[in-house]
KOLDOTI-881715 format. One line per 5 residues: their letters; for each residue x, y, z of C-alpha. Coordinates in steps of 0.02 Angstrom, whole numbers, plus 50000, padded with zeros to 5 digits. Example, Ala and Ser with C-alpha at 12.3 -4.5 7.8 and 13.67 -1.06 7.14 Angstrom:
! residues 2
as = 50615/49775/50390 | 50684/49947/50357
This chain:
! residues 445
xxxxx = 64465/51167/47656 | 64498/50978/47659 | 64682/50931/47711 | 64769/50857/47615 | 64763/50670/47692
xxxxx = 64587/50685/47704 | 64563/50710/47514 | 64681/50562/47469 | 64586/50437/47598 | 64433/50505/47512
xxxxx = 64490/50482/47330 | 64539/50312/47349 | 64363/50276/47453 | 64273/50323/47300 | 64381/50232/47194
xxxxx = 64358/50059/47290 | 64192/50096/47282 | 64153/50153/47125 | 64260/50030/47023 | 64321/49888/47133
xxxxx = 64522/49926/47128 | 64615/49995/47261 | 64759/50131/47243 | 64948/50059/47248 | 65065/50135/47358
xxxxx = 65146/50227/47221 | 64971/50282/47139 | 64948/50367/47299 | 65110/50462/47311 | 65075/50505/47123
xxxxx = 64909/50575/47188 | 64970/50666/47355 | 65108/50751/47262 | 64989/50800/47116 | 64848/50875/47248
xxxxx = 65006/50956/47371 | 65048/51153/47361 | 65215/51099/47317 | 65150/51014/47172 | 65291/50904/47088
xxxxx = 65309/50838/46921 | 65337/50656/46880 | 65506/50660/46860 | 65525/50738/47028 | 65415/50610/47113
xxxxx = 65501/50461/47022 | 65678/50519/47072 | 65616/50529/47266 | 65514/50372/47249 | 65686/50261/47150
xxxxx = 65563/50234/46995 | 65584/50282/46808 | 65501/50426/46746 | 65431/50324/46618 | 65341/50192/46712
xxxxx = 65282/50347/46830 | 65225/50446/46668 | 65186/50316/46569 | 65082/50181/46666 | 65058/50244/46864
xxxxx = 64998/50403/46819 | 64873/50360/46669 | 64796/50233/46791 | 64765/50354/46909 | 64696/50490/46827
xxxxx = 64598/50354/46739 | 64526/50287/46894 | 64481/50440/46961 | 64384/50506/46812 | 64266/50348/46824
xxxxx = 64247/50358/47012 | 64224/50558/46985 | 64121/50540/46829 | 64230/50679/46705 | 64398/50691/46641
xxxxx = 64532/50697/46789 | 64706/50747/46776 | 64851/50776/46880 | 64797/50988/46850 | 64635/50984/46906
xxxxx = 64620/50826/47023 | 64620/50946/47189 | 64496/51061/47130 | 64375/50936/47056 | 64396/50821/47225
xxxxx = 64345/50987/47316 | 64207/51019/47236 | 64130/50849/47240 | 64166/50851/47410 | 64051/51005/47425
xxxxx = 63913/50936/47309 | 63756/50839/47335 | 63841/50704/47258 | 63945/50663/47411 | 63810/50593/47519
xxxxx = 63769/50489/47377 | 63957/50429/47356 | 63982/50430/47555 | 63828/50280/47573 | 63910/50189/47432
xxxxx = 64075/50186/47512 | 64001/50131/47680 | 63909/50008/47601 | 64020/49956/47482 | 64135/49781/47519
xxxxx = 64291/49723/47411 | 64288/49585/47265 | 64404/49475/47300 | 64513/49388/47168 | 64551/49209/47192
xxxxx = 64738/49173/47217 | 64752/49049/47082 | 64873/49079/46934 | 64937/49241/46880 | 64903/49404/46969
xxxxx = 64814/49519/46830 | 64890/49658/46800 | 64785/49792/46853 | 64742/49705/47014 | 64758/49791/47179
xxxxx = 64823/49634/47279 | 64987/49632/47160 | 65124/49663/47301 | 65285/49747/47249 | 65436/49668/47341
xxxxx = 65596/49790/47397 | 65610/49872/47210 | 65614/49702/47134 | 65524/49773/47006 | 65616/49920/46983
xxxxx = 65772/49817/46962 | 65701/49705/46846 | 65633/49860/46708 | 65796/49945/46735 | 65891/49784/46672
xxxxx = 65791/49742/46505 | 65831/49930/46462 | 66011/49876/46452 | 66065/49836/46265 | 66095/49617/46279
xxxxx = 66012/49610/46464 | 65989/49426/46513 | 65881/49412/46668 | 65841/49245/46754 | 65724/49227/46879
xxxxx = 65713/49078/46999 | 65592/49052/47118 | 65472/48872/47171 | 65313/48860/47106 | 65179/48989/47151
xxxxx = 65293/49096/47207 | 65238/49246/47084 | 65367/49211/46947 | 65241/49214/46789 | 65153/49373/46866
xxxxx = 65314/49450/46877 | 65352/49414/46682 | 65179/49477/46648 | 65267/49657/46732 | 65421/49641/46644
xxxxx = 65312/49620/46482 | 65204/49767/46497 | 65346/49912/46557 | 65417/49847/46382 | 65265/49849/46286
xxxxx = 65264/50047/46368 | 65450/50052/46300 | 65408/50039/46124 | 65492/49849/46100 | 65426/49709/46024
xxxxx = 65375/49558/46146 | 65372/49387/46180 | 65300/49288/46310 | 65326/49067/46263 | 65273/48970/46400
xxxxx = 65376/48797/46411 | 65237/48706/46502 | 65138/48713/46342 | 65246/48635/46229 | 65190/48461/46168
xxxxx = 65310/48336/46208 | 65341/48259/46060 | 65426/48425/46023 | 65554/48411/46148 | 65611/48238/46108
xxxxx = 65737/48316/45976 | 65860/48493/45973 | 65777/48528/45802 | 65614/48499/45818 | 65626/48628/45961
xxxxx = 65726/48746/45888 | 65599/48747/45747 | 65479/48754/45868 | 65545/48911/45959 | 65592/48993/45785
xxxxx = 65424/48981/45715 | 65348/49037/45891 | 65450/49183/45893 | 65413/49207/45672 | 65240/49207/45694
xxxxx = 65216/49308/45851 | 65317/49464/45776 | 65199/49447/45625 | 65316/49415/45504 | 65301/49268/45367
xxxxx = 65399/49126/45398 | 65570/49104/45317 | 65634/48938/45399 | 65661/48822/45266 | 65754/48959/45171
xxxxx = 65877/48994/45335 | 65891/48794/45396 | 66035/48712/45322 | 66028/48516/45377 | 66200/48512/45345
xxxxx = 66272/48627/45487 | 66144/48583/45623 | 66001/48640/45734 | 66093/48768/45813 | 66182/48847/45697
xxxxx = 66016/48840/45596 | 65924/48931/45739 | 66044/49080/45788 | 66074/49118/45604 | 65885/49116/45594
xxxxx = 65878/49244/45717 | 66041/49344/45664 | 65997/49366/45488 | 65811/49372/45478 | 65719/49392/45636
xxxxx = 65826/49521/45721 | 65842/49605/45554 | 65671/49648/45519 | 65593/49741/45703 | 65652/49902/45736
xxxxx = 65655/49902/45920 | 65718/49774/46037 | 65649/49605/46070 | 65595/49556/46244 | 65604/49366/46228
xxxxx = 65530/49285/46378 | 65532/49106/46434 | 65442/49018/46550 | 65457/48877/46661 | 65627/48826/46544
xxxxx = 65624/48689/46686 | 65482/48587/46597 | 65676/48538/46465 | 65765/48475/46626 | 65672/48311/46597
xxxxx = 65763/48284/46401 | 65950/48294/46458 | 66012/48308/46288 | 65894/48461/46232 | 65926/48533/46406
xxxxx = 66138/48548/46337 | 66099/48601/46197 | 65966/48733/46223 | 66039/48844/46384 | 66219/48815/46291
xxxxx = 66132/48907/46136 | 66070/49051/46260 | 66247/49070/46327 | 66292/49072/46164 | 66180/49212/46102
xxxxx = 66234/49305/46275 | 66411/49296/46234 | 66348/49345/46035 | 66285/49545/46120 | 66449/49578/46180
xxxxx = 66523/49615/45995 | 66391/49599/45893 | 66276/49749/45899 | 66109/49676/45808 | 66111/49555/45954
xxxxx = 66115/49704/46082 | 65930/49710/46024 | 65883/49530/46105 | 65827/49554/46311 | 65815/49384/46404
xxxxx = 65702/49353/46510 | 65719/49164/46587 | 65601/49089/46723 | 65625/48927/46810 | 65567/48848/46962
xxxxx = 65711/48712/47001 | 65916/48725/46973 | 65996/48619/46843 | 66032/48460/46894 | 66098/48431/46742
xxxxx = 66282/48435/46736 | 66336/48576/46609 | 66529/48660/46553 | 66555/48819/46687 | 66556/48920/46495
xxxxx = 66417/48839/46415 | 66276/48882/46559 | 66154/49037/46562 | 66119/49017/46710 | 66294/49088/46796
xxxxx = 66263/49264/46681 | 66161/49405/46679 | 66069/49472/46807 | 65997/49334/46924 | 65834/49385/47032
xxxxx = 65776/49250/47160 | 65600/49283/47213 | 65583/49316/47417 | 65444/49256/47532 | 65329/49412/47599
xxxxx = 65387/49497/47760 | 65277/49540/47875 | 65229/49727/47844 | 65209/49646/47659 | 65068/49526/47729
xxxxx = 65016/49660/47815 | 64963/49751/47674 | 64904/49605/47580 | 64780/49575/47712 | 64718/49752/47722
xxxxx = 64711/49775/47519 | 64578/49603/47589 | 64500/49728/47717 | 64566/49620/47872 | 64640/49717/48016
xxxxx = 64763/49554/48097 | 64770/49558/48254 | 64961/49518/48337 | 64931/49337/48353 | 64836/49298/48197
xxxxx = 65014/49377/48107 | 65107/49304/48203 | 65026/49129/48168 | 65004/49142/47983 | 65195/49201/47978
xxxxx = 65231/49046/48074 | 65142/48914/47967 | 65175/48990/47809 | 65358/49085/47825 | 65278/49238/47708
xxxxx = 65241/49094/47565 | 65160/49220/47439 | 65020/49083/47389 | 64976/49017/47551 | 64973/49176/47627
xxxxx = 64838/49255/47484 | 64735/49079/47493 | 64731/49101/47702 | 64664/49284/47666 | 64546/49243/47531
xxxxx = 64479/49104/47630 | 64443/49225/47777 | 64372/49349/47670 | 64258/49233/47570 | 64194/49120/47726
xxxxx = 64195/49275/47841 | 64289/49204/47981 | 64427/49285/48073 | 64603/49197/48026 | 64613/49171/48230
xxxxx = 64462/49003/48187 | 64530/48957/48024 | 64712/48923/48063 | 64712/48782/48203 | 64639/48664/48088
xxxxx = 64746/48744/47928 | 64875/48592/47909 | 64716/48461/47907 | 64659/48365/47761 | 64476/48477/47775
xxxxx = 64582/48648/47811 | 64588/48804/47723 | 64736/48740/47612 | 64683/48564/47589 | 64658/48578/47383
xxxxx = 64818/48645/47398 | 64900/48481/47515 | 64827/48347/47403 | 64897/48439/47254 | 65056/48421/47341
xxxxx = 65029/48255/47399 | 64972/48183/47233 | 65122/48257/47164 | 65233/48162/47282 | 65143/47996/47274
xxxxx = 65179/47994/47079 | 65362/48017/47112 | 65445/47881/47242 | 65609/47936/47266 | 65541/48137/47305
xxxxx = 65416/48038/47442 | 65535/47933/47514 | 65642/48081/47542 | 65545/48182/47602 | 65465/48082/47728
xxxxx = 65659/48055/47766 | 65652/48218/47809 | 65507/48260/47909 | 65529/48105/48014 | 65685/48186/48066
xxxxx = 65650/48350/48113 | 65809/48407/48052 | 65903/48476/47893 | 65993/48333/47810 | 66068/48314/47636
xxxxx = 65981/48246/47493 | 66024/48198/47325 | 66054/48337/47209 | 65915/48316/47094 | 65802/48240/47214
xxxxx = 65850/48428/47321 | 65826/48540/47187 | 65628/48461/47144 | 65578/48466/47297 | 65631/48639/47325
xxxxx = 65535/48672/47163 | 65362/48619/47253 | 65397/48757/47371 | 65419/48596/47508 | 65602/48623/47566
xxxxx = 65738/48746/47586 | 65909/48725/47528 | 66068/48795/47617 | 66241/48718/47600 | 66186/48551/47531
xxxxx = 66050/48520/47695 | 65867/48533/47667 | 65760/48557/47760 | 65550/48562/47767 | 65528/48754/47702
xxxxx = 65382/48789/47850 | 65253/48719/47981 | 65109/48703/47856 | 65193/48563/47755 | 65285/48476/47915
xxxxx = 65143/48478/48010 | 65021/48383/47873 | 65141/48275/47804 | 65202/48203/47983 | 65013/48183/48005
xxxxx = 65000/48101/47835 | 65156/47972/47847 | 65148/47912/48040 | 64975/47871/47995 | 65016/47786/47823
């Protein structure tokens, strides 16, 4: 009889082999505990393991058994798993499957963008996750999420979006970054905007120039828009989610208007139950440098989730979902010029995967204008030759090779770009990777 171990190594062999994803931490406790003689239910294994039984039930599990029953070739489940495993293990079919797991090597998945769903190199981060599902259960949740760019904020969302769309609710995904600018030059052209958006995405036919009163203002017009018609006509909560609300900061006076009308509809669930149906979901990549009233901001309610840079054991297992094995040094190295920066650690990885060369060759020359990263430095640099004041700053601040206070705004975009780190009004360059190129790049210039 195969232990236990041995059959969950084995499973998730045949599943990298057979269909090109890898099992999830969780996916594999799901299946140990399923193919154990204590066999536990989900709701056992989702206490122990600080998830909700639903997202164990309801998404871990059918992925799984899923998974499994393509890799096996007929219908697995969490009854029979241990006794169909066994007996493939004692068929002919097992040499067959053992040469394609040898042979077999991983797809990678370029880092660009978001991280699909079902891919294996999503990396959970310290029941962020967790905390973020368990909030938009909560009748009038508000949830902002603040992170720099690249930092995993829309594949996050994507998360968020899915445990609700396994939660029965209706939603809603508007990217900011997409709308066209002459939108944003006026409060009601926007809040049309976002009320037609939201109208036409729940399906429903569009009532706006029955609701909007000219007389009483954009506002008004748009939260009685969603009171009386939108909110009452779905019959589960709404998961509004908004991306990149950053992409406003630029139009001051929409800016105001807009996060004072989310406070507003905040303040609206806490006595006014149809609103208790409304979750908010806000991403942004920058603070407000726009001066606002202490009770007409968002942004100091709800639950606030700040993305965090990967830790080692977390690169760790990014690189071996990549089928590296890091030596000390080459860790200790990427750590070093990246500080766990989730992007630049996946593009170092990919890059070693797809040119098959050990990290240990590629990162010397990393912070070069022909290294690893270089698409990714001239993005950066183009971005800062476009915008004076954020290059004479920050070559301000490499020159010095210390943390020094910058103008608020100034501060807060640069921190956006993932290029600094702010702590009690100093910045300073946020790791080696960007210090070392951009010294490079001004003492020449």
């Amino acid at each position: 009889m195969n232990s236990l171990e041995e059959l969950v190594i084995f499973a998730e062999q045949l599943i990298i082999a057979r269909t090109e994803n890898s099992l999830s931490p969780i996916q594999k406790t799901v299946l140990r505990e399923s193919i154990s003689e204590t066999k536990k239910n989900y709701n056992q294994i989702a206490h122990e393991n600080n998830y909700a039984e639903t997202y164990i039930k309801h998404l871990v599990a059918p992925k799984l058994w899923r998974l499994l029953s393509e890799a096996l070739g007929k219908k697995i489940n969490r009854n029979n798993c241990r006794m169909q495993l066994e007996l493939f293990l004692e068929s002919s079919s097992y040499k067959t499957a053992l040469a394609l797991i040898q042979v077999s090597q991983i797809t990678i998945e370029s880092p660009e963008g978001q991280v699909p769903l079902a891919s294996p190199f999503y990396i959970e981060r310290r029941s962020l996750e967790q905390t973020c599902y368990q909030e938009i259960l909560r009748p009038g949740a508000f949830l902002r999420i603040k992170a720099p760019r690249k930092m995993g904020k829309t594949s996050l969302l994507a998360r968020i979006i899915a445990y609700g769309n396994i939660q029965n609710y209706h939603t809603l995904r508007l990217s900011l970054d997409q709308v066209e600018s002459k939108l944003l030059t006026s409060t009601e052209k926007f809040s049309r905007w976002l009320c037609a958006n939201v109208t036409q995405q729940l399906e429903l036919e569009s009532q706006l120039d029955h609701y909007w009163d000219d007389d009483i203002g954009s506002l008004v017009n748009c939260t009685h828009y969603f009171q009386e018609y939108l909110l009452k006509n779905i019959s589960s909560p709404l998961i509004l989610a908004l991306d990149e609300i950053n992409q406003l900061f630029a139009y001051p006076n929409l800016t105001r208007d807009f996060l004072s009308l989310l406070r507003h509809w905040y303040e609206r669930t806490k006595d006014i139950a149809l609103w208790q149906q409304l979750r908010l979901v806000i991403a942004h990549s920058t603070d407000v440098y726009i001066p606002l009233k202490t009770n007409q901001s968002p942004l100091n309610v709800g639950l606030a989730v700040e993305l965090p840079r990967f830790t080692e054991q977390e690169v760790e297992k990014l690189a071996q979902l990549h089928k590296l094995k890091l030596t000390v040094s080459e860790l200790e190295q990427l750590m070093e010029l990246t500080r766990g920066f989730p992007y630049l650690v996946r593009l170092a990885l990919y890059q070693s995967v797809r040119s098959n060369f050990p990290l240990e060759q590629l990162l010397p020359d990393a912070a070069t204008g022909t290294g690893i990263f270089s698409d990714h430095l001239h993005q950066q640099l183009r971005y800062l030759k476009n915008n004076t004041d954020l290059a004479v700053a920050f070559q301000q601040l490499i020159k010095s090779n210390t943390s020094l206070p910058l103008e608020q705004e100034i501060a807060f975009k640069l921190k956006s770009l993932g290029l600094v780190d702010l702590e009690n009004n100093q910045a300073r360059v946020s790791c080696r990777l960007y210090r070392d190129y951009f010294y490079t790049y001004f003492l020449n210039k």
